[in-house]
VMD Tcl script that draws the C-alpha trace (Angstrom):
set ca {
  {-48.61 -12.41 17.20}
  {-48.55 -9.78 14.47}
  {-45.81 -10.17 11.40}
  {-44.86 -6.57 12.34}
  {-43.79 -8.28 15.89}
  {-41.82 -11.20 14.87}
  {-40.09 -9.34 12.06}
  {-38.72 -6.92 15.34}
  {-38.03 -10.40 17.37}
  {-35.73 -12.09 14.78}
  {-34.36 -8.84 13.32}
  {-33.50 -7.98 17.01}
  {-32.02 -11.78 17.92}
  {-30.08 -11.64 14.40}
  {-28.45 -8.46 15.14}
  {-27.32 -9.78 18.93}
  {-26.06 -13.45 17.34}
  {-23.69 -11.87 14.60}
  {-22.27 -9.59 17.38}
  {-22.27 -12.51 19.88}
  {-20.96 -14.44 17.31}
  {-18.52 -11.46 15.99}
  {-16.67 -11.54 19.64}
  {-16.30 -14.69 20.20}
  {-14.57 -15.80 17.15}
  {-12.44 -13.03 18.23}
  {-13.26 -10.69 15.53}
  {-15.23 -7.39 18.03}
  {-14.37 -6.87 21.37}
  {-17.55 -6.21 23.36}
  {-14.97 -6.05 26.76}
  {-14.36 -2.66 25.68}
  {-16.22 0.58 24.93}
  {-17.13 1.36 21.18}
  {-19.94 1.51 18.71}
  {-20.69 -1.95 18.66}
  {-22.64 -1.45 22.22}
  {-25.23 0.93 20.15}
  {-25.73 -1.96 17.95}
  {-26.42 -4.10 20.95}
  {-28.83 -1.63 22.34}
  {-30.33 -1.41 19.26}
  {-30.84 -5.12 19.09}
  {-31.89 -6.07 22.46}
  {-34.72 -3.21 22.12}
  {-35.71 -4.57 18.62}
  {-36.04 -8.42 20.66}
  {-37.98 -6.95 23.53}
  {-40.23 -4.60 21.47}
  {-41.65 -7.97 19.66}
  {-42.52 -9.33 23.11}
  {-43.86 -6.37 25.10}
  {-45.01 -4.11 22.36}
  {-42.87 -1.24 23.88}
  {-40.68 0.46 21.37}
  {-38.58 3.93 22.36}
  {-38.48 5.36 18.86}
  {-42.42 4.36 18.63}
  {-43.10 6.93 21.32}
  {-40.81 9.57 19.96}
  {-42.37 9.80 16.40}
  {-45.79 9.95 18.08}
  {-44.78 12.66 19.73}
  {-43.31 14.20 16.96}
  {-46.98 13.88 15.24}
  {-45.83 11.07 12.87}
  {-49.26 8.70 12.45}
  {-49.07 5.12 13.48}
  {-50.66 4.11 9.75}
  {-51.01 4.95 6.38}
  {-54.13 5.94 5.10}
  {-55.66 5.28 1.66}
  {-52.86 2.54 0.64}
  {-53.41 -0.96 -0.87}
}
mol new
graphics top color blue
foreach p $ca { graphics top sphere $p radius 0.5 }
foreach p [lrange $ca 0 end-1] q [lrange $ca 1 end] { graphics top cylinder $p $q radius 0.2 }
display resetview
């Protein structure tokens, strides 16, 4: 497993513990639509991106003609 992948699995599980966390100390309520669901999304994609290599905005920017690596660096 690459750093690249775990840094998307933890940054992915962090993100759904603090709002796990967030609603039931009582202080978000998932039970209802708002912007905290986009931050779930965002988090659960980050977790399963580090396990199945699959990432949405990966496919976009390679679309968009963005390259995967940088050349000439360190």
């Amino acid at each position: 497993m690459t750093i690249n992948r775990i840094v998307r699995i933890v940054a992915g599980f962090f993100i759904m513990l603090s709002l796990g966390l967030a609603h039931f100390t009582g202080q978000a309520d998932l039970s209802q639509l708002s912007w905290l669901w986009f931050t779930a999304f965002v988090g659960a994609n980050l977790f399963q991106s580090g396990f199945t290599k699959f990432c949405p905005m990966d496919s976009v920017l390679k679309k968009l003609g963005v390259p995967e690596n940088e050349r000439g660096g360190c």
